[in-house]
N, C-alpha and C positions, 0 to 999 in steps of 0.2 A: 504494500500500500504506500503510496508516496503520499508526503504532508504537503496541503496546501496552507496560502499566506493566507490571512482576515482577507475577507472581501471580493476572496476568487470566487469559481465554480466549483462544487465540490459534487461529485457523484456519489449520491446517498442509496438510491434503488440502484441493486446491482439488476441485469435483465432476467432471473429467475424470480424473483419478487413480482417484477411489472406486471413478466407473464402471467405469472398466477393471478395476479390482481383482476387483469382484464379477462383473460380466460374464466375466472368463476363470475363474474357480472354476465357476459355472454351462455355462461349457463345457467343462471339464475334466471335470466330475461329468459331465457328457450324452455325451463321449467315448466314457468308461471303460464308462459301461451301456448302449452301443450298438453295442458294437466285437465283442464276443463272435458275438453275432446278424446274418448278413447279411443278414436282411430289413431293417434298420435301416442300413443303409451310407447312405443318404441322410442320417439322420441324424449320423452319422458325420461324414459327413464336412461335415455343416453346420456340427458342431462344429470340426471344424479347420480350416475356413474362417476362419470367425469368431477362432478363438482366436491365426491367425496374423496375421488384420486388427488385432485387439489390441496383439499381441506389436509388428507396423511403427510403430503410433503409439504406443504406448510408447516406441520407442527414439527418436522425432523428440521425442515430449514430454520425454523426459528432458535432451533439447537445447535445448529452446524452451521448455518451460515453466515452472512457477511455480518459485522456492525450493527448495522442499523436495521436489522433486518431481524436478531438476536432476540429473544423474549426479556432476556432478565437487563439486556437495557432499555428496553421500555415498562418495567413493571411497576407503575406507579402505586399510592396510596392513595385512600381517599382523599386525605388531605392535602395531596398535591393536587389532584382535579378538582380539587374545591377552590382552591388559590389560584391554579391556573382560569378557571372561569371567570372568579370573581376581577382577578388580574383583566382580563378582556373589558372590562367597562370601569377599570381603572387607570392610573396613573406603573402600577408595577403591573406590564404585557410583557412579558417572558414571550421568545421566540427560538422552539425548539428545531435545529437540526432535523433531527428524527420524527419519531411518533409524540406528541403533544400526549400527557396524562391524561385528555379527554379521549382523545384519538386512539391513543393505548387499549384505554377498556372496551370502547367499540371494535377494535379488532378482537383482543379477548373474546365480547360475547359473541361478534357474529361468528365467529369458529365453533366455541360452543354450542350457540346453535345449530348451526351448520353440521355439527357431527350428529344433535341428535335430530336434525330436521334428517340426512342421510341415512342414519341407522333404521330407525324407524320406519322408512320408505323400503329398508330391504325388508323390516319385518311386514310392510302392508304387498309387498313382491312377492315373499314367499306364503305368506295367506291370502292374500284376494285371489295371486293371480296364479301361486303355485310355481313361481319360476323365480330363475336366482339360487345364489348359494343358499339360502333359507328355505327353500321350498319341501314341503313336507314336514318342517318342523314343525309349526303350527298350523292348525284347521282353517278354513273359510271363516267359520264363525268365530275363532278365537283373535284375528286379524281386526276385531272392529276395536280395543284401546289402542291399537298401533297406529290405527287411520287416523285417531282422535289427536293421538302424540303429532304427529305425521303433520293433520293441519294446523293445530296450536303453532309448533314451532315453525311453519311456514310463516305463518303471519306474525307471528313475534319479529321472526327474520325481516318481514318484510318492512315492520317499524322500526325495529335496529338499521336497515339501510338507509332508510330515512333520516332517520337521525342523524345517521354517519355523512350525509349528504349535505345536508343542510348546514353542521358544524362544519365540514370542508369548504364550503361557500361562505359558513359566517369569519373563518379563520384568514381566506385568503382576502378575503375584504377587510381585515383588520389589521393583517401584515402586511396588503399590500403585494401579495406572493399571489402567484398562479401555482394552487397545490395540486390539482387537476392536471395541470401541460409537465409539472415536476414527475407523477406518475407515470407518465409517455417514457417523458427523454431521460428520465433518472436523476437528474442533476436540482441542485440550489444554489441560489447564492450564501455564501456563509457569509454569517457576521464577527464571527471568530475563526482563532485557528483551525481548523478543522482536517478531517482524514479521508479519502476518498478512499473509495472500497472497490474490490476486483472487479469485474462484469458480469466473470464465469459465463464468459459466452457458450462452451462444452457443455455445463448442465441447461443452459437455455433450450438449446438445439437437443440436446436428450430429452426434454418435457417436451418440446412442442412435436418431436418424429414420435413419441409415444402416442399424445394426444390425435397425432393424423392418422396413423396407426388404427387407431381405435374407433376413428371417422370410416374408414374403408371397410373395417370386420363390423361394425355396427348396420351400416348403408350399402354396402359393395350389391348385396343380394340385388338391389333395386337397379341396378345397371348391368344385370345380367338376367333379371326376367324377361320371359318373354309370355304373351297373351294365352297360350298351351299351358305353361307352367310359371304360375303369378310366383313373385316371392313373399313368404310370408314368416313376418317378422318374426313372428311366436308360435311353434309348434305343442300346442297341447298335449295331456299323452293319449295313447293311443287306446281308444276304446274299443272293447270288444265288439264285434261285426257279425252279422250276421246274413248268409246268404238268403234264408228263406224272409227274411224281415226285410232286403232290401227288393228282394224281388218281388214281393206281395203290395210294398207300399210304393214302391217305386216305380210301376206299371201310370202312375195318373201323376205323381208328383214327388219330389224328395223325401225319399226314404227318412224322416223324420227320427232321428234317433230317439232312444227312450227317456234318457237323462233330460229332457226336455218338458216334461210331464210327469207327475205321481204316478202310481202302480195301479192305484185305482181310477186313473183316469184310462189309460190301457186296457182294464178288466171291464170297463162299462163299454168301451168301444167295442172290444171283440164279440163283446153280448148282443151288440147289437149290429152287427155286421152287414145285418138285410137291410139295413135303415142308414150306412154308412153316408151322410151328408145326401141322402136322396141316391143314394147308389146301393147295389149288393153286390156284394167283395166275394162273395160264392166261395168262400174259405170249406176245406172237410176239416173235419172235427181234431186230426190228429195235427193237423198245421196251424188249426187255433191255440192247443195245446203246446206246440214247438214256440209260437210269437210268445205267450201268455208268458212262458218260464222264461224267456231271453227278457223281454220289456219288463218281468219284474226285478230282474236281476243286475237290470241297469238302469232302471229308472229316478227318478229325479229325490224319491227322498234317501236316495244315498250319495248322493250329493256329489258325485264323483269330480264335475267341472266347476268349473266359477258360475257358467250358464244353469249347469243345475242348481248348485244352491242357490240363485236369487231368485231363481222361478216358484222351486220348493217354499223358497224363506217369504214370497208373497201370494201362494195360496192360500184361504184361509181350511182346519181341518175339515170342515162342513161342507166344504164345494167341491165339487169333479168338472173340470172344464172340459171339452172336447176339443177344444181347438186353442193350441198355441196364443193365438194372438188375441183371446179373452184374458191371459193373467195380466193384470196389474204393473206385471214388469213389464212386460211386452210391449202394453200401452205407452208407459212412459219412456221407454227409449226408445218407439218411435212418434213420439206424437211431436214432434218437432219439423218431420216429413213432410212435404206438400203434399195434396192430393194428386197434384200435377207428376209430381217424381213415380207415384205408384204408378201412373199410366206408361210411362217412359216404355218403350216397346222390347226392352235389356230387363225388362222387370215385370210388369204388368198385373202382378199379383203380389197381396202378402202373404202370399205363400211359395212365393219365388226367394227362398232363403238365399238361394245359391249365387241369385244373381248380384246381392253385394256382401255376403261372405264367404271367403273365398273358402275357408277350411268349412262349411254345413256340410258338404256329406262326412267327412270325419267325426261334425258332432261335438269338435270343441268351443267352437264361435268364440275362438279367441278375441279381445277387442282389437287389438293395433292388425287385425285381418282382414277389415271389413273396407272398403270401397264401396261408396256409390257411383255408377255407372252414368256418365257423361255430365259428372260434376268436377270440375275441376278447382281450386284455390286462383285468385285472382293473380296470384305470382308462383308460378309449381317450381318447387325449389328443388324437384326431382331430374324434370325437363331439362329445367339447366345447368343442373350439375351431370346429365348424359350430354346433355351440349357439350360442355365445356373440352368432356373429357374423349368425347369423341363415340359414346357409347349408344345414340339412335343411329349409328351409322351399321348394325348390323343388320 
């Protein structure tokens, strides 16, 4: 490190710090407008992937790394954040090199956060969605305090950024510093002697080849599908199949898996097979017998998918529906649809599962699987990342 004189430029962010800095903002934003939509859980959760890889080397750099980058030299007390505030609308304004005592504990908590807004989301992965290193550990239904943790500290996070935002805007109006352009380019002016610190351009370029890395194994599938074989983000596991159940139901429309419905909604249908929606399914008796024991043995109150349990978890015990798209769930994740969209001539019924999810006959109806067909996002950031890369060109 060489010593600079008062009043030079001193390089405070070495570029492993910036990166992270900017990289977890760019996944925090990508979170927040992907989390609503779970056609986007892919991206999703690329985002909290990423922002919790951040958040580990964060806390090892703040051990190993440069200066000013260091935890235990920014580890203030309260009493210094109390001075240093009160300092701002007085006469003694302290102006810190580094991280500001204010500024200290906001990094402090949003990491904190941040690890258990992360954590948390792996335990809402491996219970809502079943996937992830968590998966199977916890149940469908046991997943709902993780979802609770999960939003809490999203939104706490999101008033710690604020905060954090706001103080870096009331700080550089006070110093008179751009702290904003200082997180770009690394650099401040010092008012003292001060030290400038490596760049470590070699770990820079290791986070950011990891991070592109993980852009390509996350995304790559999307620039090698083709309309035969969609890619699809999330593979479900694989539920048991059934030739005579695909071929009995599948003669008029999609083989309907059973995890889709209770057991006794199954048992009332076969009962009534002469009256099947104003049709007779002309079933013999020993092929009712074959469906009856395969549909009980995978049907929805054993909860096998994420699909089954919400279907399950909003029928009430009192009702048998016969058709899908009476439960309650069903209604509310599509009632958002135009009437126009059902007519779409790729779809034409809502009984056309197949036509915007791509895994229905599999029967997993993973969410980050589903497409609507000749809807596209007003800027498809698929399009043109195969633009870019050369990938509609096959």
């Amino acid at each position: 490190m060489s010593q600079q004189k008062a009043g030079q430029t001193v390089l405070v962010w070495d570029i492993p710090t910036r990166m992270f800095h900017w990289l977890l903002v760019v996944c925090f934003v990508m979170a927040w407008l992907s989390y609503e939509d779970n056609r986007y859980l892919d991206v999703h959760t690329f985002a909290g992937y990423t922002f919790f890889g951040l958040l580990l080397f964060r806390v090892v750099w703040g051990v190993f790394g440069t200066h000013y980058a260091r935890f235990k030299e920014f580890a203030y007390g309260w009493s210094d954040v109390f001075g240093y505030i009160k300092g701002l609308f007085g006469e003694d304004m302290r102006h810190y090199i580094g991280h500001n005592p204010a500024g200290a504990w906001a990094i402090f908590s949003l990491i904190g956060f941040g690890l258990v807004l992360t954590v948390s989301g792996l335990f809402v992965l491996g219970g809502e969605e079943q996937h992830g290193p968590l998966a199977g550990i916890i149940t469908f239904r046991q997943s709902t305090p993780f979802r609770e943790a999960h939003e809490f500290a999203a939104y706490t996070l999101l008033l710690l950024v604020v905060i954090h935002f706001v103080g870096v805007i009331t700080e550089s109006l006070f110093h008179r510093e751009n702290l904003i352009g200082a997180m770009f380019r690394g650099t401040k002016q010092a008012d003292t002697e001060s030290t400038s610190v490596r760049p470590h351009r070699l770990i820079a370029a290791t986070l950011f080849t990891v991070v592109v890395a993980y852009v390509i194994a996350a995304f790559g599938g999307y620039l090698t599908e083709t309309q035969e074989n969609p890619y699809l983000p999330f593979k479900g596991k694989e539920l048991p199949m059934s030739d005579t159940w695909n071929e009995a139901c599948g003669e008029c429309h999609l083989a309907f898996h059973p995890t889709l419905l209770p057991a006794r909604s199954w048992e009332l249908m076969l009962e009534q097979q002469e009256d099947h929606f104003d049709d007779d399914l002309f079933l013999e008796d020993d092929t009712i017998d074959e469906l009856l024991i395969y549909a009980k043995a995978n049907s929805a109150d054993l909860e096998q998918t994420e699909a089954a349990w919400r279907m399950n978890s909003n029928i009430p015990a009192n009702e048998t529906p016969l058709r899908i798209s009476e439960v309650s769930y069903w209604k509310r994740k599509h009632e958002e649809i135009d009437d126009e969209i059902w007519k779409r001539n790729e779809i034409k019924s809502k009984a056309n599962c197949g036509a915007c999810h791509l895994d229905a006959k599999q029967g997993t109806f993973e969410d980050a699987d589903m497409r609507i067909p000749g809807e596209a996002p007003e800027f498809d950031a698929i399009e043109w990342l195969k633009s870019v890369l050369g990938g509609d060109e096959k």
